[in-house]
N, C-alpha and C positions, 0 to 999 in steps of 0.2 A: 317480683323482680324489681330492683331497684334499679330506678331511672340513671343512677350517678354515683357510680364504684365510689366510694371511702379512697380507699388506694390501688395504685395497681397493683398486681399479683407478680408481676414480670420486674422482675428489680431493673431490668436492662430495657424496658420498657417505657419505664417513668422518667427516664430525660428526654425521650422522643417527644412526649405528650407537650412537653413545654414547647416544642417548634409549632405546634399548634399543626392545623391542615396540611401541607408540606410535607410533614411524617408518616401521615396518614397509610399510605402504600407501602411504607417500611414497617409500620406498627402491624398491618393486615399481613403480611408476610411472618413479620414473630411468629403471632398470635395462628396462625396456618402452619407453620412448623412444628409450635408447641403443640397442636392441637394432631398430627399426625404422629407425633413421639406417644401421645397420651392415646388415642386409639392402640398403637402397636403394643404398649405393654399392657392396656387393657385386655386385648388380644394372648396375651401369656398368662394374664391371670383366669382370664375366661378357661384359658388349657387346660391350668393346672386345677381349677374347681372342679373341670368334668372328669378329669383322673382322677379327683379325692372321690367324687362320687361314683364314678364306676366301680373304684375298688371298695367301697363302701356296700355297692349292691353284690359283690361276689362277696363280699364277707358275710353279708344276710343269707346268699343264698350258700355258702356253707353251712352256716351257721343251724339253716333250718334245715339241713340234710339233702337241698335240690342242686348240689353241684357237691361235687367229692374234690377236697382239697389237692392243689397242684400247685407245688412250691418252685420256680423257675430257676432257683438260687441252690436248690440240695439236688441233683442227679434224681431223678426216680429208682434208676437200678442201686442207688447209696444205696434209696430207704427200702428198697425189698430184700436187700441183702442182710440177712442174718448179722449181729454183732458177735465180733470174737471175744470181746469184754465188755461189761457194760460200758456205755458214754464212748464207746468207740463205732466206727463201720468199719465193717469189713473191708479190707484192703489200702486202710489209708495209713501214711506211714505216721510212724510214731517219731516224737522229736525231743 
């Protein structure tokens, strides 16, 4: 780690720095702001990688035959129901 940032990161930051000590409590406040914004959407990325991989582990365990697929999005009774034509279900209207 370096002792002495290049620049600051905080565009709204780096005028403060010029008030020198003074600023100090206002710069620590940003810097605690930004720093609770960046946990929170870390917090939504974390979410959404454990959803990729859950459904990542139901797709394996499809895949290898230890879970029978279940689609949340087609009715179950669609896909047991017989088609009256091909590429059609049973009972859906025609347009």
């Amino acid at each position: 780690m370096r002792e002495r940032p290049e620049q600051s990161r905080e565009p709204l930051l780096a005028p403060l720095t010029l008030l020198h000590e003074p600023s100090i409590p206002e710069r620590k406040q940003m810097l605690a702001d930004k720093r609770a914004r960046l946990v929170e959407q870390l917090a939504e990325i974390q979410d959404s990688i454990d959803f990729i991989d859950a459904k990542q582990r139901f797709y394996d365990n499809v895949l290898s035959g230890a879970t029978p697929y279940v689609s949340v999005l087609i009715p179950f009774a669609a896909l047991a129901k017989e088609s009256e034509e091909p590429g059609e279900l049973k009972g859906a209207e025609r347009k």
